[in-house]
C-alpha atoms as one frame of an Amber mdcrd trajectory, in Angstrom:
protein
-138.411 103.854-124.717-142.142 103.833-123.808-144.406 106.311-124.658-145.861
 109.115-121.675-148.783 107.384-122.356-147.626 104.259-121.025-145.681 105.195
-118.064-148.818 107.107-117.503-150.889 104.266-117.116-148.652 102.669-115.019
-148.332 105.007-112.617-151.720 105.954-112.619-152.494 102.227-111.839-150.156
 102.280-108.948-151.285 105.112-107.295-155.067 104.237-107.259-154.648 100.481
-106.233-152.433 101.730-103.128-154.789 104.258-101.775-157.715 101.494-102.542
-156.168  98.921-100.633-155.343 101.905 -98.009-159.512 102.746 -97.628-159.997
  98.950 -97.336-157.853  98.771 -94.337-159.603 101.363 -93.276-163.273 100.752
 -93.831-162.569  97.320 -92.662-160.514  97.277 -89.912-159.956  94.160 -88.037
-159.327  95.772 -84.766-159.419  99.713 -83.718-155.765 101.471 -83.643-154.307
 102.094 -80.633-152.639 105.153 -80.154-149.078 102.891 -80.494-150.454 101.294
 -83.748-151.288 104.968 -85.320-147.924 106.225 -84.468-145.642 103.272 -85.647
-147.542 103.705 -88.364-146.610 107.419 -89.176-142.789 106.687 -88.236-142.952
 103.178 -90.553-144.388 106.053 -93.378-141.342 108.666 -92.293-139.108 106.672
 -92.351-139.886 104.996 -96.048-140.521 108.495 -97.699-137.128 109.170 -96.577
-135.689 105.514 -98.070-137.674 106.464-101.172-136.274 110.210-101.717-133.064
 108.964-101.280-133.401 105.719-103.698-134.478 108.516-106.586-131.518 110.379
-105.631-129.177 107.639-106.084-130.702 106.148-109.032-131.113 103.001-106.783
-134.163 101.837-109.014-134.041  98.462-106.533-135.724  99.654-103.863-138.993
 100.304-106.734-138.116  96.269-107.728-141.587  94.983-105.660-143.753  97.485
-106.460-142.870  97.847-110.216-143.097  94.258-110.823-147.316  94.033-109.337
-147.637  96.780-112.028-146.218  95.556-114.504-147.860  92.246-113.637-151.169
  93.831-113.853-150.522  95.518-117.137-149.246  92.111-118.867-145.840  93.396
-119.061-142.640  90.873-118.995-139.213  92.391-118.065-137.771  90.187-121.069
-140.210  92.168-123.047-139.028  95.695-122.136-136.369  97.267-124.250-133.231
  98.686-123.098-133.760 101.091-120.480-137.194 100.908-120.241-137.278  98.399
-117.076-135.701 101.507-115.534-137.595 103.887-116.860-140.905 102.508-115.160
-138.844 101.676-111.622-137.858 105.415-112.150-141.575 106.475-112.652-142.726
 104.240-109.462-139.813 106.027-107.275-141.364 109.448-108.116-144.829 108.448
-107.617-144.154 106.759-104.240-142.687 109.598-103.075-146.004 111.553-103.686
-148.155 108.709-102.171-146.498 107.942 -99.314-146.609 111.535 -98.840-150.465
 111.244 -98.736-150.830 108.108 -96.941-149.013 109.918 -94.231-151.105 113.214
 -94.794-154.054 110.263 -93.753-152.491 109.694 -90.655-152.838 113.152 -89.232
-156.587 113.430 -90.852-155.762 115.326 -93.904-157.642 113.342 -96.898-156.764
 116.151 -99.409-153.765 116.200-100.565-153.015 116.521-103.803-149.700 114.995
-106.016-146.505 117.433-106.639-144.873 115.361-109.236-145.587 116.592-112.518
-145.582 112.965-113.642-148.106 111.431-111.606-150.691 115.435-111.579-150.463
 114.704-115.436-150.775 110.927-115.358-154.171 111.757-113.384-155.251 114.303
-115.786-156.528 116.684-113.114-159.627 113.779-112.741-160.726 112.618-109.188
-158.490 111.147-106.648-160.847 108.761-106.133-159.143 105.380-105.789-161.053
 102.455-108.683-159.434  99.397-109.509-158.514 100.189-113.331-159.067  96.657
-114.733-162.569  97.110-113.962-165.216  99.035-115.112-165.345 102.638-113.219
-169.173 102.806-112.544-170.275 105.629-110.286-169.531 104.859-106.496-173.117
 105.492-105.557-174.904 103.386-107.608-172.344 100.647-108.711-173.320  98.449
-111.484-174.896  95.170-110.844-172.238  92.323-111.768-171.662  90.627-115.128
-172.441  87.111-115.519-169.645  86.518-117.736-166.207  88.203-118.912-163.515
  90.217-117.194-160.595  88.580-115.597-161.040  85.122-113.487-160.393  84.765
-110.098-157.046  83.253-110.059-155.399  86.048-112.222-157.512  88.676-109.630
-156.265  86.871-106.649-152.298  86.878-108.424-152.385  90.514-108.506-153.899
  90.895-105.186-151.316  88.956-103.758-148.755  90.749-105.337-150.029  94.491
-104.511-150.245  93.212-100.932-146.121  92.692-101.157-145.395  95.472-102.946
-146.980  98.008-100.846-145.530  95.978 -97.724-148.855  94.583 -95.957-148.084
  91.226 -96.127-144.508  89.631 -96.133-143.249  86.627 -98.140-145.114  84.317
 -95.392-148.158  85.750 -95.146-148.519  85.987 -99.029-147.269  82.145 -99.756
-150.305  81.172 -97.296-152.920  83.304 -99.104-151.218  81.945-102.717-152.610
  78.377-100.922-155.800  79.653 -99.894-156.668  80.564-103.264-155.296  77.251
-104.771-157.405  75.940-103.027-160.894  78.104-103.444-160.148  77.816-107.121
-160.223  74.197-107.021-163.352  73.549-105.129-165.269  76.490-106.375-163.642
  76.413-109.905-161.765  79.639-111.859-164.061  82.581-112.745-164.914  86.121
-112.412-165.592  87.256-108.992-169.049  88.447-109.444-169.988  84.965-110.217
-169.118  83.606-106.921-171.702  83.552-104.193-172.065  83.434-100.444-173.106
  79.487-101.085-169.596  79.065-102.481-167.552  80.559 -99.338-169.860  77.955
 -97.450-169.094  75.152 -99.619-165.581  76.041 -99.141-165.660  76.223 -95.771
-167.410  73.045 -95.217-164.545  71.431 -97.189-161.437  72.576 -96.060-162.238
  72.227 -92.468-162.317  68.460 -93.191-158.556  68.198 -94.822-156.566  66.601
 -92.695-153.564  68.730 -90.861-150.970  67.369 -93.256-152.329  66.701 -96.121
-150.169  69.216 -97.972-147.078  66.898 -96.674-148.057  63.319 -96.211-147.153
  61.409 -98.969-150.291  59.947 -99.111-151.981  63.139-100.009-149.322  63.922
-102.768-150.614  64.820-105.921-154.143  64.379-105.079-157.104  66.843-105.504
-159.040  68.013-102.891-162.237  64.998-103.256-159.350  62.553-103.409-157.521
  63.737-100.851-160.628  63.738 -98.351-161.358  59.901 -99.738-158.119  58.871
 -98.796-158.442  60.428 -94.996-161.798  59.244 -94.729-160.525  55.730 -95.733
-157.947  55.932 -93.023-160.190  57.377 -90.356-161.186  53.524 -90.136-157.974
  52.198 -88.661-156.457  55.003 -87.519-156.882  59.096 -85.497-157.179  61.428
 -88.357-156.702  65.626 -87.375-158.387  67.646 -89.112-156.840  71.467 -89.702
-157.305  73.400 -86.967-160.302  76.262 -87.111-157.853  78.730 -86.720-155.944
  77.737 -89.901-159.941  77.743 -91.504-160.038  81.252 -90.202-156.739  82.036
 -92.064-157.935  80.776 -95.406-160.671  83.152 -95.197-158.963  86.164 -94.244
-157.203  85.839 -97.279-159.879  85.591 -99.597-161.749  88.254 -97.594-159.355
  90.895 -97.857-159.452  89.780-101.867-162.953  90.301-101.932-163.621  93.186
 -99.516-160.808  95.277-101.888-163.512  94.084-104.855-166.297  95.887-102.600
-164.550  98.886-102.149-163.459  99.091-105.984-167.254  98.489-106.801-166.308
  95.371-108.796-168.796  92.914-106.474-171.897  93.687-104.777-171.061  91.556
-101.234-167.966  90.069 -99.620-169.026  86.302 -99.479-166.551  85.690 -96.776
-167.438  88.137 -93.939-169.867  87.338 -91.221-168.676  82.963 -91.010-168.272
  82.488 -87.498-165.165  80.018 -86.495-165.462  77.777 -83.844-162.654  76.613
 -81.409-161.844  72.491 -80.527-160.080  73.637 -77.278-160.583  76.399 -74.804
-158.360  80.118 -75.244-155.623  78.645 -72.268-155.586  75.356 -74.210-154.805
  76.722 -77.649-151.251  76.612 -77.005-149.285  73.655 -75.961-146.920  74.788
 -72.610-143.952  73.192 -71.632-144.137  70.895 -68.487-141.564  71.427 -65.828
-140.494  67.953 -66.188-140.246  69.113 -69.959-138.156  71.808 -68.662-135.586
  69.944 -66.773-135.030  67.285 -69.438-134.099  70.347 -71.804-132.060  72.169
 -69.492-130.347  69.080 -67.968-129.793  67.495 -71.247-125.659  67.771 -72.938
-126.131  71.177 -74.684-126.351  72.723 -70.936-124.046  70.108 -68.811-121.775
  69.448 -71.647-121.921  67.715 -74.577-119.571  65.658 -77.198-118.744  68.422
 -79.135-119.948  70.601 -81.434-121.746  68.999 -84.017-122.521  66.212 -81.213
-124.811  68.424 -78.584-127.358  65.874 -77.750-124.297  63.139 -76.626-122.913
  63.524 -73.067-119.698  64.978 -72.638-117.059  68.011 -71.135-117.954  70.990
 -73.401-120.385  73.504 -72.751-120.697  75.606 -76.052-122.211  78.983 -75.139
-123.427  79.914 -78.453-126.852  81.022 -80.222-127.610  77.192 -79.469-127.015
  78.000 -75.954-128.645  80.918 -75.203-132.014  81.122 -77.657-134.091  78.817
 -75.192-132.826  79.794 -72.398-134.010  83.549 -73.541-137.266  82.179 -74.616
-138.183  80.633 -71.611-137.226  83.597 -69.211-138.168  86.314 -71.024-141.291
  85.084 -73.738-139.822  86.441 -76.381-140.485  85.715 -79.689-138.261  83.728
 -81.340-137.260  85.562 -84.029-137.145  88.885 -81.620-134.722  86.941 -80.036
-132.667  85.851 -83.330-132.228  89.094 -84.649-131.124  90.886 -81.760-127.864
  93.539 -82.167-124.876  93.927 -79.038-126.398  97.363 -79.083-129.843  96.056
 -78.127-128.845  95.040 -74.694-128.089  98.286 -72.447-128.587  99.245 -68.944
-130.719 101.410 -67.220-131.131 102.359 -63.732-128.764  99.512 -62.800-131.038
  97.110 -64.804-129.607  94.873 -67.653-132.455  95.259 -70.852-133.090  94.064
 -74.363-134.212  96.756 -76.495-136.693  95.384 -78.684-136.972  97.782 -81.702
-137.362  97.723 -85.428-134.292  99.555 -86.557-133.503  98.330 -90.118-133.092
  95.548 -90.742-135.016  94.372 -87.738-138.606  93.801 -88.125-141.188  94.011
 -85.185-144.396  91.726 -85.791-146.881  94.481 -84.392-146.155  97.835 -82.888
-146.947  96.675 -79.502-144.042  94.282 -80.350-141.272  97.262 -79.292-140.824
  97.317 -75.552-138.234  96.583 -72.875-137.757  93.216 -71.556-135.208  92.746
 -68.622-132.539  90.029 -68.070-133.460  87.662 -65.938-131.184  87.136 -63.266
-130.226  83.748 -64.013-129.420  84.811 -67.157-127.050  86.932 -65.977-125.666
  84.239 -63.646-124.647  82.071 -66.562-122.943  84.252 -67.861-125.234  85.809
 -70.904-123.475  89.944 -70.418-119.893  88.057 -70.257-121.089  86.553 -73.947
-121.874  90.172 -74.911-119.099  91.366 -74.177-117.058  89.096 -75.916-119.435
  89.992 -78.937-118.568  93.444 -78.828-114.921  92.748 -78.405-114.844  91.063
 -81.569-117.148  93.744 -83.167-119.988  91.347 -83.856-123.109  93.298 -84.809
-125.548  90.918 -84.292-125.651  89.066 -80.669-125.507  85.566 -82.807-123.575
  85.958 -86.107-123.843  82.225 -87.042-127.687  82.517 -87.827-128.339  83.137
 -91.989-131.564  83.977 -92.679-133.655  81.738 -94.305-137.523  80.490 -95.291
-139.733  82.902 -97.178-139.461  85.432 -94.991-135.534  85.167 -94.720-136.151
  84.543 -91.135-132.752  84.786 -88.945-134.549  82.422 -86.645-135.072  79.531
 -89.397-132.289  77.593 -89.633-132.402  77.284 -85.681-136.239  76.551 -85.677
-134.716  73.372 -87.406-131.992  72.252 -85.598-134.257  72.985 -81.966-137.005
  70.237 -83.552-134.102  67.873 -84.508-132.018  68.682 -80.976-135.402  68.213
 -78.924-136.319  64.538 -81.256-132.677  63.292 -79.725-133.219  64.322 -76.206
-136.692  63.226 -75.850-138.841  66.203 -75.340-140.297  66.438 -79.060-144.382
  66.136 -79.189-146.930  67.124 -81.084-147.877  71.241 -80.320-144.354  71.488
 -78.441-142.316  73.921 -80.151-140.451  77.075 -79.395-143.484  79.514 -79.118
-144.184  77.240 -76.543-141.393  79.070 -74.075-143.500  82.567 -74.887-146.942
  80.957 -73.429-145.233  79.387 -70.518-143.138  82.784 -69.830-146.462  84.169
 -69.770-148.676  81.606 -67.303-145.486  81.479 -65.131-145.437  85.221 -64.606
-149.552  85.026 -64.939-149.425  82.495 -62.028-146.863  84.912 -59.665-149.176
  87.549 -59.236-148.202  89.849 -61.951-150.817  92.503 -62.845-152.142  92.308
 -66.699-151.012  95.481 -67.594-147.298  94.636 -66.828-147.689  91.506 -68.283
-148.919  92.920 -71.162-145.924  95.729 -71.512-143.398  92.734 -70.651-144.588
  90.272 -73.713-145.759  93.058 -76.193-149.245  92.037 -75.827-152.059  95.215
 -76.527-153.884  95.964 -73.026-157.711  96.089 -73.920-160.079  98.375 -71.882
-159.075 101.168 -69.663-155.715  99.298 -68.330-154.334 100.066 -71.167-153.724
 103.823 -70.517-151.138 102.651 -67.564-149.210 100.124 -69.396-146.508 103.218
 -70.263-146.888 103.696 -66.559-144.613 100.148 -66.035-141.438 101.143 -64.652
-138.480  99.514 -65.737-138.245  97.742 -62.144-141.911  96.006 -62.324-140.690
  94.877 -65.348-137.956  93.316 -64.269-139.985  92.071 -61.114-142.617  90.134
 -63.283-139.204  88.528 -65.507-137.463  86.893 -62.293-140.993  85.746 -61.430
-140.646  83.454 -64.030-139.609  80.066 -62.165-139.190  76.956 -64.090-139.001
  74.764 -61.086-135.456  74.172 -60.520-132.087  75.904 -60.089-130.026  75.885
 -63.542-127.096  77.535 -62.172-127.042  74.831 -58.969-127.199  71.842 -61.603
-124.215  73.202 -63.437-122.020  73.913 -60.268-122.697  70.392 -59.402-120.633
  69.043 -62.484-117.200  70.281 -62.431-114.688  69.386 -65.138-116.675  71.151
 -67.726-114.913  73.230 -70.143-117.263  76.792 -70.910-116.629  78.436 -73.731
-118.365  81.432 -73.785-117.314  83.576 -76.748-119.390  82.971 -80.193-117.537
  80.192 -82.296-118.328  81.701 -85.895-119.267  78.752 -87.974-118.024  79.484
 -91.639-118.426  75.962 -93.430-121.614  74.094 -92.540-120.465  70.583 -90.384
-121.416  67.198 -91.571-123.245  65.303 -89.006-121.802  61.813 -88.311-123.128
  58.925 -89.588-122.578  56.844 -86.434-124.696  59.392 -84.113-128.080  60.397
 -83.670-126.541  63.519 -81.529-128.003  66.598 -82.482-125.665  69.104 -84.560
């Protein structure tokens, strides 16, 4: 088993890099906290102290799996190196010590920056020395007067950047996506700036890197002409092309993203003390297209192709959507656009939606969009009440939850698996939407699903519909003094601004007009995935 000394260390570890990457979100925050961000907050940190408590109960040392592995990561330390038990015994010691510093992160949240460990593991891990969060790989030089960097030793910057990255996971700021996008960014950094300590880098290196990436072409992390290449080659090879034919550079915002993730790396360095600047604040990002523009909307003509096309008049069958035919399959296929486009929500909002998410109020038919495990929310503005749209209602969509609660579905659409990085319900169907909207003709360039949310948005924009409401309705943040009526919305002027939303033509006319179709409205659970035919280009 491993010494006290060495769970010590460990757990000392943990606790100082959380509450250092809790100041840095602090000290540097990108925007101020609304009174809705503060309290999801406090509930997220309720609501995990209880998970935690009741994982050390059980002896479920899973739920320490994330956290245990960054410190061991940071430490050097291989599971295959452990012995018998002693995997357990440091997922053990992480459980006890998360129960003590979520139980001070929270204590932040109602202004109380003194509060001081229970566990006798973690009070004798720290020794009775300050609280003080310091990045223990480095050198602890006093906070006042930190000491001016080294030219040359400690760690380089792509083992730094690693253990970033995976203390960003394990303490749940970043999820699977967010954290295989910064593992890219600083690929990338370390390539055109090379592999050293971070106090070697300087603000003539973020520059250099900036000036480089934001002439990569958009795909050149998929075009098989960029395969394999480095950087320098890979901007030869564009440049070469440029001559015969329209090269796209990444956008600024995906610029912007790359150096978000290397200045949160950098900007937790700061607060440790381990460099004197963060290179990467303070670059301003310009835009190719104006704010309304960023965004690709759907045209009405767009519109009607989709909504006139086989998967709403009838198609083949049902791995043969896009072909014309008698059956109209109202299914997760169905239903997910038509939601999108009168409603804006998001897509996987809309994916991961439970039978006991839709409920009625005042006579009005609502989704509840919450984060109830396992749902997750992207923001806290994110949980709100978006009504049904009445044409929604006239196709049918409460008749399909019924029949969803008749068969004791939990979820609204039971065939969706999650899948991606992020184990995203909405994945799989992301997919088959590109491939479905490729067979009907509606597939360009900037066109995609999110599209629905900005149109939802300008359509209801366009009616009239005051910010604030519009705001409450898409789970936007209201800046400025509007924002203290948003909670004012009634449920009524919300569902006022959704059945403003008019796409232009009647969906529910177009059907009526074509009789002999065959509905079938309840969810047809697909168990065995279908094999498209060979003979067909129809969507499946």
């Amino acid at each position: 088993m491993l010494s006290s000394d060495e769970i010590a260390r460990l757990v000392k570890d943990f606790y100082q890099l959380t509450l250092t990457i809790d100041d840095h979100r602090r000290l540097f925050p990108e925007q101020l906290w609304s009174e809705e961000d503060h309290q999801a907050r406090s509930d997220y940190l309720d609501q995990t102290l209880a998970e935690q408590r009741d994982a050390l109960r059980k002896n479920d040392f899973e739920k320490a799996n994330p956290a245990a592995q960054a410190v061991m990561a940071r430490s050097k330390l291989a599971e295959g190196d452990l012995g018998p038990g002693e995997y357990n015994q440091i997922r053990q010691a992480i459980l006890r010590a998360s129960i003590d510093i979520i139980s001070e992160l929270r204590a932040r949240q109602d202004g109380d920056f003194n509060h001081d460990p229970r566990d006798r593991l973690l009070k004798d891990a720290l020794g009775g020395a300050s609280a003080t969060p310091v990045l223990p790989s480095q050198a602890a030089a006093p906070l006042a007067v930190p000491s001016p960097p080294v030219a040359s030793g400690g760690p380089n910057f792509s083992e730094i950047a690693e253990a970033f990255r995976c203390d960003q996971i394990a303490v749940k700021i970043w999820d699977q996506q967010t954290a295989g996008q910064a593992k890219a960014s600083y690929r990338l950094f370390a390539e055109i700036c090379g592999d050293k300590p971070l106090a070697q880098y300087a603000r003539g290196d973020a520059d250099e890197f900036r000036k480089k990436i934001q002439r990569l072409p958009w795909d050149y992390s998929k075009a098989p002409a960029y395969r394999n290449r480095s950087v320098d080659e890979i901007l030869k090879v564009a440049e070469s092309q440029a001559k015969t034919r329209n090269v796209q550079p990444i956008t600024q915002r995906t610029v912007k993203r790359h150096f978000s993730a290397l200045s949160g790396l950098w900007g937790s360095a700061l607060s440790a003390g381990t460099v004197s600047q963060n290179i990467f604040s303070g670059f301003r990002f310009g835009s190719a297209k104006k704010a309304t523009e960023q965004r690709d909307a759907w045209t009405r003509p767009e519109l009607e192709t989709l909504f006139s096309s086989p998967l709403y008049t009838g198609c083949k069958s049902e791995v043969r959507r896009a072909e014309p035919g008698s059956l109209v399959l109202k299914d997760e296929r169905y239903w997910i656009p038509l939601i999108g486009i009168l409603s804006g929500m998001r897509q996987e909002e809309i994916a991961q939606l439970h039978t006991e998410d839709v409920k009625e109020a005042d006579g009005i038919s609502f989704f509840d969009i919450n984060d109830k495990p396992p749902r997750m929310l992207k923001n806290a503005n994110a949980a709100r009440q978006v009504p049904l749209h009445v044409t929604l209602i006239k196709l049918g969509f409460l008749e399909y939850v019924d029949q969803c609660r008749k068969s004791r579905q939990v979820r609204l659409f039971p065939n969706l698996k999650p899948g991606g990085a992020d184990n995203r319900l909405g994945h799989s169907f992301s997919k088959w939407f590109t491939r479905y909207r490729r067979d009907i003709g509606v597939y360009r360039k900037g066109l995609d699903f999110h599209s629905f949310r900005h149109s939802a948005s300008t359509l209801m924009h366009q009616a009239g519909v005051e910010r604030a409401v519009l705001d409450h309705v898409t789970g936007h943040s209201t800046p400025g003094e509007t924002s203290r009526y948003v909670k004012a919305s009634a449920l009524a002027q919300l569902q006022s601004a959704i059945n403003s939303i008019d796409i232009g033509f009647d969906i529910v006319a177009l059907l009526e007009a074509k009789p002999g179709l065959k509905a079938f409205v309840r969810p047809r659970l697909r168990y065995r995935k279908q094999r498209r035919p060979s003979s067909s280009r129809g969507a499946g």
